[in-house]
C-alpha positions in Angstrom: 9.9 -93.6 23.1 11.2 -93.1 19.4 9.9 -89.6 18.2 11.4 -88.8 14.9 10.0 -90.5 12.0 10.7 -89.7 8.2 7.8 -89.9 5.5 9.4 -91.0 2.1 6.7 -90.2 -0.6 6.0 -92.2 -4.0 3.4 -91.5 -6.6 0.6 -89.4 -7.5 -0.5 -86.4 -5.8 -3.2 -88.2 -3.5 -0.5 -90.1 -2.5 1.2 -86.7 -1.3 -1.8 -85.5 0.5 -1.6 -88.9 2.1 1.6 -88.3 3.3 0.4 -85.0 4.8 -2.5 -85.9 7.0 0.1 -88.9 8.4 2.8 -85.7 9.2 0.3 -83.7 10.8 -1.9 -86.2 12.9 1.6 -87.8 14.1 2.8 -84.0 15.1 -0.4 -84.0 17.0 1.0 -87.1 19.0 4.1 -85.7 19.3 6.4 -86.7 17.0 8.7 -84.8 14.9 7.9 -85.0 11.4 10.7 -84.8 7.7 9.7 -85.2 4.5 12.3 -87.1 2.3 12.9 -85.3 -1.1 12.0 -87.6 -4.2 15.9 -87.5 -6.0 13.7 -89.6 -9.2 14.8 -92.9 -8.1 18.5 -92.9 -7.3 19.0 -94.9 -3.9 20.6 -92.1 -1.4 22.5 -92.9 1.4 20.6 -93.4 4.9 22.2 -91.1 6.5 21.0 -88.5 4.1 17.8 -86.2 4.2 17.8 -87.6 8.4 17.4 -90.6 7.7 19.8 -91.5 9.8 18.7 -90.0 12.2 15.0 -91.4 12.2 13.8 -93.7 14.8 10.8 -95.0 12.4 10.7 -94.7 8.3 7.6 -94.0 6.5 7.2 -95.1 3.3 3.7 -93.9 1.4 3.9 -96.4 -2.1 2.6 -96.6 -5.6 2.0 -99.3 -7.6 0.9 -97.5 -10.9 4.2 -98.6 -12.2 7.1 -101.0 -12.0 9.8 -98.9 -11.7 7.9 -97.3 -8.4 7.6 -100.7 -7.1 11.2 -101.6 -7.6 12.0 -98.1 -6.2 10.7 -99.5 -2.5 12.2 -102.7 -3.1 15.2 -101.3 -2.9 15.1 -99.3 0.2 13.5 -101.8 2.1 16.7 -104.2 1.5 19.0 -101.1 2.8 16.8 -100.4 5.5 16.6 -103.6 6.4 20.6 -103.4 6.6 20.5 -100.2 8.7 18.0 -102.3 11.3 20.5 -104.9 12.1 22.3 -102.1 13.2 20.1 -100.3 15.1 17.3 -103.3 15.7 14.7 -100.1 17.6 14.4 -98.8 13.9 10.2 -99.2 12.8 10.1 -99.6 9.3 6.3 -98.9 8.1 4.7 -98.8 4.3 1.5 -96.8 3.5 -0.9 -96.6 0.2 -1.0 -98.7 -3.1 1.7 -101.2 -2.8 0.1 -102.0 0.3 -3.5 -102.9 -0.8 -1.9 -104.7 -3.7 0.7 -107.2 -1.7 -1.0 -106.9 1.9 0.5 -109.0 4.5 2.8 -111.5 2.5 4.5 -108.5 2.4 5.7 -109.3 6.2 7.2 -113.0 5.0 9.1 -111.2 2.3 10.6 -108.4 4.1 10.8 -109.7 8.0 12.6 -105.8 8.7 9.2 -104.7 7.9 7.2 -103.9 11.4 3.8 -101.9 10.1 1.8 -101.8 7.2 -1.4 -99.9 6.7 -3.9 -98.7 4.0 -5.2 -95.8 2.5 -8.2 -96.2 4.5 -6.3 -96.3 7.7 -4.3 -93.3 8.1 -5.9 -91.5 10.7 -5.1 -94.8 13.6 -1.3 -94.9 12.3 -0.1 -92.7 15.7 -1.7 -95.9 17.5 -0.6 -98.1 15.4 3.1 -97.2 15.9 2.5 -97.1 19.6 1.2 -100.3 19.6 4.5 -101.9 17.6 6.3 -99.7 20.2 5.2 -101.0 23.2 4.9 -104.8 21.8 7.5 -105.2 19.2 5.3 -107.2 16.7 4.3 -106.7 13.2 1.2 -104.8 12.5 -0.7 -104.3 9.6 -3.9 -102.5 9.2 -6.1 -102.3 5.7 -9.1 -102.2 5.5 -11.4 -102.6 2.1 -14.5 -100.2 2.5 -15.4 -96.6 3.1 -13.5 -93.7 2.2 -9.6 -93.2 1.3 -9.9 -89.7 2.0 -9.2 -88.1 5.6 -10.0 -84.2 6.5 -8.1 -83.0 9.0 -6.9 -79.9 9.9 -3.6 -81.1 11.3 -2.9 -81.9 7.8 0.9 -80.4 7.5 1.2 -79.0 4.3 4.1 -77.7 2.4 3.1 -74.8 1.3 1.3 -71.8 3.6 -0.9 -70.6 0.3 -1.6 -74.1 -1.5 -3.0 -77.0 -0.5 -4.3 -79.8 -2.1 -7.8 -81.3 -1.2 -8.6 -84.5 -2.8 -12.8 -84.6 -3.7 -13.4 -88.4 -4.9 -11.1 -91.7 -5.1 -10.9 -95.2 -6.9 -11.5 -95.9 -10.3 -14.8 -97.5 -12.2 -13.3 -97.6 -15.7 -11.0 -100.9 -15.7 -8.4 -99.7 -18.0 -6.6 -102.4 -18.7 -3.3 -101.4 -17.9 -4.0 -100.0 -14.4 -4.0 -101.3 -11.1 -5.8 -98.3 -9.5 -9.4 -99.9 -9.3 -7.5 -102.6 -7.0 -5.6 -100.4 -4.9 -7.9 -97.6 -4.2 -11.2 -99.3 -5.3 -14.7 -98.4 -6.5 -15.1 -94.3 -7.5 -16.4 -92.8 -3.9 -17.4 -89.2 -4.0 -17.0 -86.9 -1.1 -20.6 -84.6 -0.7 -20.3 -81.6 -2.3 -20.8 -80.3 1.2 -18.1 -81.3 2.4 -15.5 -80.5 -0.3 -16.8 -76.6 0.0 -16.4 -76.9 3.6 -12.8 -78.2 3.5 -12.6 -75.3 1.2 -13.6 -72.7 3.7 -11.3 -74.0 6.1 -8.4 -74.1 4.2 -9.0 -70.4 2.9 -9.7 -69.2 6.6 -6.1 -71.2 7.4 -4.3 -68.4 4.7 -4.4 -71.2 1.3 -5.2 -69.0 -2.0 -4.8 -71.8 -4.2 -6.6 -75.6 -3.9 -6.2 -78.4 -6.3 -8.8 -80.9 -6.1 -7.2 -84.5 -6.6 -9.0 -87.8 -7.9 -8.1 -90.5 -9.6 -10.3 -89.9 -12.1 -11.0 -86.2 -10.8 -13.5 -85.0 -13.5 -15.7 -88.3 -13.2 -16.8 -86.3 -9.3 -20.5 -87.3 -8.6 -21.6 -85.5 -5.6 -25.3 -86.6 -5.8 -26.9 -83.5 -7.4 -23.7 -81.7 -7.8 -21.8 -82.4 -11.4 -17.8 -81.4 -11.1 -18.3 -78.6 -13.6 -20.9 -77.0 -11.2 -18.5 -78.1 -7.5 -16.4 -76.2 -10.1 -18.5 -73.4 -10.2 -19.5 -73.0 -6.1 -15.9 -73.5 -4.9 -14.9 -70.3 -6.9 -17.7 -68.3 -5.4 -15.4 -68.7 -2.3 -13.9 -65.5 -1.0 -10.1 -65.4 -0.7 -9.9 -68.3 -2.9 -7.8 -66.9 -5.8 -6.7 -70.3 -8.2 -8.2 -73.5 -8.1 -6.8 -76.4 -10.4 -7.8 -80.1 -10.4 -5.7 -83.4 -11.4 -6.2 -86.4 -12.9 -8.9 -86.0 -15.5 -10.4 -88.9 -18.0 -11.4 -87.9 -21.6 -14.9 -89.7 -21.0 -15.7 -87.4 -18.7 -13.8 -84.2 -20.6 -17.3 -82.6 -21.4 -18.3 -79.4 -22.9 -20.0 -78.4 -19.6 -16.7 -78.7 -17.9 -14.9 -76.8 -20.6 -17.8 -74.1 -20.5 -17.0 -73.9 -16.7 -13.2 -73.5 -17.3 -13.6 -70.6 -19.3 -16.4 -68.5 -17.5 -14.2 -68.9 -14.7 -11.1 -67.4 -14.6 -10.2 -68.5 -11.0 -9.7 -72.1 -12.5 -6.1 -72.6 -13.8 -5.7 -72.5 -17.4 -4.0 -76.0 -17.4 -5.8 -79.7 -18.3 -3.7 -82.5 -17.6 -5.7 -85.6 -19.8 -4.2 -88.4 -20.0 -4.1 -89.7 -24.5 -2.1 -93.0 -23.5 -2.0 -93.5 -27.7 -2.3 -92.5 -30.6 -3.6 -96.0 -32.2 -7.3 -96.2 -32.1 -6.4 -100.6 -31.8 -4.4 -100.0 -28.6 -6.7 -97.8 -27.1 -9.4 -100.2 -27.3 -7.3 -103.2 -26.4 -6.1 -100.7 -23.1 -10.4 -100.1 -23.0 -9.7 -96.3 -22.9 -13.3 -95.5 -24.1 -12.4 -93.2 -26.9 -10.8 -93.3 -29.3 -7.9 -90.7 -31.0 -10.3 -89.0 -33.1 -12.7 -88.4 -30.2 -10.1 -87.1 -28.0 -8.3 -84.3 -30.5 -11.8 -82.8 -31.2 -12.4 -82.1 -27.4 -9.3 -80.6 -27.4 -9.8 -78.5 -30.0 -12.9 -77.5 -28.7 -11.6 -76.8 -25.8 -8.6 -74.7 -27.2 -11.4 -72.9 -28.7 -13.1 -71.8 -25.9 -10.1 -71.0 -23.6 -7.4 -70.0 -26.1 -4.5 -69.8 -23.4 -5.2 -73.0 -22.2 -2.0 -75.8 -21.5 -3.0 -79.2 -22.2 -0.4 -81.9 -20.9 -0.9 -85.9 -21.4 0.4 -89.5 -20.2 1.4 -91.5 -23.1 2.0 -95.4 -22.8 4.6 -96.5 -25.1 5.2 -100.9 -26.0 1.9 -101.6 -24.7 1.1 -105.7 -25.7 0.2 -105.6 -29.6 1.6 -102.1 -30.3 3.1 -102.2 -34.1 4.9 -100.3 -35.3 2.2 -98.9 -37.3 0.3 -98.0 -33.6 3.3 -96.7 -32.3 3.8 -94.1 -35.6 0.0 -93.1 -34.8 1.2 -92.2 -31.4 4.0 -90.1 -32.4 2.2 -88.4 -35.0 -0.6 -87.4 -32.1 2.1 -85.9 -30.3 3.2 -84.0 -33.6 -0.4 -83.0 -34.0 -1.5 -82.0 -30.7 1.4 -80.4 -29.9 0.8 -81.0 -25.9 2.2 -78.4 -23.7 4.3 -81.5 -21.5 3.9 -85.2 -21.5 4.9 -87.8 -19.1 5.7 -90.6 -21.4 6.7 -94.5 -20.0 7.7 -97.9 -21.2 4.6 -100.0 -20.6 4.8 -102.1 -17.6 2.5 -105.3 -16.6 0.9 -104.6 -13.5 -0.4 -108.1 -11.9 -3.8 -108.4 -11.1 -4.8 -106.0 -14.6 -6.6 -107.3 -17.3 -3.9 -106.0 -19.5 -1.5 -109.3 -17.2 -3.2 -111.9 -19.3 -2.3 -110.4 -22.2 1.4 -111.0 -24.3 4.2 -108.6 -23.4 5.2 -109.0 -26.7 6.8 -105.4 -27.2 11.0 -105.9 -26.4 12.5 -104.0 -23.8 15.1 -103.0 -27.0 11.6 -101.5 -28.5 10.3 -100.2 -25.4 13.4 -98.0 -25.0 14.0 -96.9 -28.5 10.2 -95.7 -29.0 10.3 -93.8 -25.4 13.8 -92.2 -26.5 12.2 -91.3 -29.6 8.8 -89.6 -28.4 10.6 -87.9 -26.0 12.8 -86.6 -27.9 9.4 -85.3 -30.0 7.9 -83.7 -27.2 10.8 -82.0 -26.0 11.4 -79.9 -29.4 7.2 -79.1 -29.3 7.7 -78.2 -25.5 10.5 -75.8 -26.4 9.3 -74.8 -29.3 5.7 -73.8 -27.3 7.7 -72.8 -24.9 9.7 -70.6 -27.2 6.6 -68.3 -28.5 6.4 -67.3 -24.8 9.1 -65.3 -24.3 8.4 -61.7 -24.1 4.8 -61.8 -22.9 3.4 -61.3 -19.6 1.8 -63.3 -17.5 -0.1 -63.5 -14.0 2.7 -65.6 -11.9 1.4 -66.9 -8.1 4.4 -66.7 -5.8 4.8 -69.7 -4.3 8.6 -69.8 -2.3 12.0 -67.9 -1.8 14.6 -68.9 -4.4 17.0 -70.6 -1.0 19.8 -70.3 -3.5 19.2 -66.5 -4.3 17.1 -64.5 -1.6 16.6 -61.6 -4.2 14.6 -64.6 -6.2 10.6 -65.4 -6.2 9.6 -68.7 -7.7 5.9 -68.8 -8.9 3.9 -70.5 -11.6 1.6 -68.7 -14.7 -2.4 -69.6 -14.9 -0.8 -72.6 -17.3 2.0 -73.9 -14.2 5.4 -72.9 -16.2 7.4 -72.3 -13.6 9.0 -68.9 -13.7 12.0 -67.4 -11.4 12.1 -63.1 -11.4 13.7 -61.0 -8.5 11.8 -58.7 -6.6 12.2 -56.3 -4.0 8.8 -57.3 -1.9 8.3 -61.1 -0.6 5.0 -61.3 -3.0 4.4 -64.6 -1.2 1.2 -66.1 -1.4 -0.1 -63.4 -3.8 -0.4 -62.7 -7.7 2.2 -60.3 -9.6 2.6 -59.6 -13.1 5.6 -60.9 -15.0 7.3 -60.4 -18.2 9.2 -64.0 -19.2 12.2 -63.2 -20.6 14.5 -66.3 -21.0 14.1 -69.8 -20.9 16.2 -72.7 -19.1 15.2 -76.0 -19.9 11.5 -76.0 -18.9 12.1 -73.0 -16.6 11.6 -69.6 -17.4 13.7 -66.6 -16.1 11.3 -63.5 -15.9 10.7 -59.4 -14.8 8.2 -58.3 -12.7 6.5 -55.7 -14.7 
C-alpha cells in the first residue's frame, strides 16, 4: 500500500501542532512522514520538497484569511493535475477550511479523496486505509468535544521545544473572524492535564513549551485561572522557558502581568492582537476595548516587566474605516512602538458578522494603507531593533546554522532571532550572547 505521505501546513500554530500529532500517529502506522516548507504562498513545483514523490498529500488549512484560502485553491487544481497522471495519488485536507466548506468541498474538487476535522485527527491512519482499500471519498468531522489530541507520538520538529496547545475555539464573536465557526465554543483542557502533558514532554528532553489557544489567555481550567496554570507549569523541573500564543486584550489582566514578571521562566514576549487604532472600528469589529483601554495595559505592563516585547495584528480597510480611522491606526503604531506586527488587508470571511456588512474600503485603499503601515512599523522595528546592539542577552539554542556548521541559531527571552558561532553544540541549552550586528530582523551575535 502507498506509504509516503507529505503534510503541507497552513495557519496558526495549532494548526502546526495539528499537523504534528497527524505525522506521528501515521509513523506509528507505518508510514513515512515530510513536512512541506511554507515558501509564503508561491505555488512550487510538485516535484519539489517530495512531493513528487508522495503517494498521499496532506493538506492541514486555515480559513482566518483569504489569501490562505486561495493558497489551497491553488494546489488543489495542480494536484488535481498530477492525479490524472498518477490516478493512486490520495489527496486529503485537515482543519479550518474543512469545518467551514465540509463536504461540498468533494463536488467542487472531485481529485479530492478525504477530508477530516480538527476533532478527528487521531482516526486519519484509518481513515486513509479505508480510502485505500475502497477507493471512495471520505470525510470525517465531527462538531463536539475537544480539538486537541495528546499523544506522545506527536513528531515534533524540534528535540527541546514543543508546543502544547491548553484550550481551543473562540466565545468572543469578533466580527471579522471565522474562528468561533471553525473551531467552535472556548473548551479548556483540565489543568491536570496540561501539567501532565508538561511532565511528559520535559521527561522526553523539551526545555521550552508554548501553550497555544485561540484565545490562549481566556484558559479556564475550572479553579485554575491562566495566570496561576502559569504559575504551576514553571514549578516544573527541567522546564527552562515557557511562552504562550494568541492572547486577547479582555483577558490581558494585571494578574497575568503580575505572573509574567515574578516568573522569569515565562518568555518576555506578548503577542496581543490591537487590530486598530480607531475606537469606531473596533467597536464595529466588537473587539471589547477600546484603544485607550489597550495602551494603558501595555504600559502597565511595560512597567512591571521593563524588557518585555509586545508584537500586534493590525487589520487594515476594514468596512467603514475612514480615513480619519485609519490615521488613528497608524498613529497607535507610532505610539506604541510594537516590537513586530503582522499587519493585513481586511478580508470578508463568509459566515462572520462582519459578511453582512459593506466592503466599502477599495482594494487601491487596502494596498496603499498596508504599504504605508508597514512601511511605519518597519522603521520602529529597526529603530527598536537598533538600541539592541551591543547588549547581552540569554539566547536558547535551538538548531545548527545547515549553511555554516560553526553557526548556532537561537532566540533571546523576547524571540529575536540571533545567529553567533561557537565551538560547543549548546543545543537545547541557554548561553549568553552579545548582539553585535543586525540583518534585517536578524541579529548577528558573540557568545560572551
Amino acid at each position: 500500500m502507498s506509504k509516503n505521505v507529505l503534510i503541507r501546513t497552513f495557519g496558526c500554530q495549532m494548526n502546526v501542532y495539528d499537523s504534528q500529532v497527524a505525522a506521528g500517529l501515521l509513523e506509528k502506522a507505518g508510514y513515512q512522514v515530510f513536512f512541506e516548507g511554507d515558501n509564503s504562498g508561491e505555488e512550487e513545483n510538485l516535484e519539489k520538497n517530495n512531493s513528487g514523490k508522495a503517494d498521499i498529500v496532506l493538506m492541514n488549512t486555515c480559513s482566518v484569511r483569504d489569501h490562505a484560502e486561495n493558497r489551497v485553491w491553488g494546489r488543489l487544481g495542480m494536484l488535481g493535475i498530477e492525479k490524472k497522471k498518477n490516478p493512486d495519488l490520495i489527496i486529503g485536507l485537515m482543519g479550518c477550511m474543512v469545518e467551514e466548506h465540509r463536504e461540498k468541498l468533494f463536488k467542487r474538487f472531485p481529485q479530492l479523496d478525504l477530508m477530516i476535522g480538527t476533532r478527528n485527527i487521531k482516526e486519519l491512519p484509518q481513515l486513509i486505509r479505508q480510502i485505500q482499500e475502497k477507493r471512495q471519498q471520505v470525510s470525517r468531522i465531527k462538531q463536539d468535544g475537544v480539538s486537541i489530541e495528546y499523544s506522545e507520538f506527536t513528531k515534533r520538529e524540534s528535540g527541546f521545544h514543543a508546543w502544547l496547545p491548553i484550550m481551543t475555539g473562540c466565545d468572543k464573536v469578533c466580527t471579522f473572524c471565522i474562528v468561533p465557526k471553525t473551531r467552535g465554543h472556548e473548551v479548556s483542557m483540565s489543568a491536570r492535564d496540561v501539567c501532565s502533558e508538561a511532565k511528559r514532554l520535559v521527561e522526553d528532553g523539551v526545555k521550552w513549551i508554548t501553550l497555544l489557544g485561540q484565545n490562549v489567555n481566556s484558559y479556564d481550567g475550572g479553579h485554575v485561572s491562566f495566570p496561576q496554570l502559569l504559575g504551576q507549569l514553571c514549578e516544573i523541573d527541567g522546564l527552562e522557558r515557557l511562552s504562550f500564543t494568541t492572547s486577547h486584550p479582555q483577558d490581558a489582566t494585571e494578574e497575568l502581568f503580575q505572573s509574567i514578571a515574578r516568573n522569569p521562566k515565562i518568555g518576555r514576549r506578548l503577542h496581543l492582537p490591537l487590530q486598530s487604532g480607531s475606537d469606531k472600528i473596533l467597536k464595529r469589529m466588537k473587539r471589547l476595548h477600546t484603544y485607550g483601554e489597550y495602551k494603558t495595559r501595555i504600559e502597565r505592563l511595560r512597567e512591571l516587566v521593563p524588557d518585555i516585547s509586545i508584537t500586534t495584528d493590525i487589520i487594515v480597510g476594514f468596512s467603514g474605516e475612514s480615513d480619519e480611522d485609519y490615521q488613528a491606526t497608524k498613529r497607535a503604531l507610532e505610539e506604541i512602538r510594537f516590537d513586530g506586527a503582522f499587519i493585513y488587508k481586511y478580508s470578508v470571511r463568509p459566515g462572520t458578522p462582519a459578511s453582512n456588512l459593506p466592503d466599502d474600503v477599495s482594494q487601491t485603499i487596502k494596498a496603499h494603507r498596508n504599504n504605508e503601515l508597514l512601511k511605519v512599523q518597519r522603521q520602529v522595528m529597526r529603530e527598536k531593533n537598533e538600541m539592541l546592539l551591543g547588549k547581552t542577552f540569554s539566547v536558547f539554542v535551538e538548531s545548527l546554522n545547515p549553511e555554516n556548521p560553526k553557526e548556532r541559531i537561537g532566540r533571546t527571552d523576547q524571540d529575536k532571532r540571533v545567529y553567533f558561532e561557537s565551538k560547543e553544540a549548546d543545543l537545547g541549552s541557554f548561553v549568553k550572547v552579545r548582539l553585535t550586528d543586525l540583518r534585517h530582523e536578524t541579529f548577528r551575535g558573540e557568545k560572551v
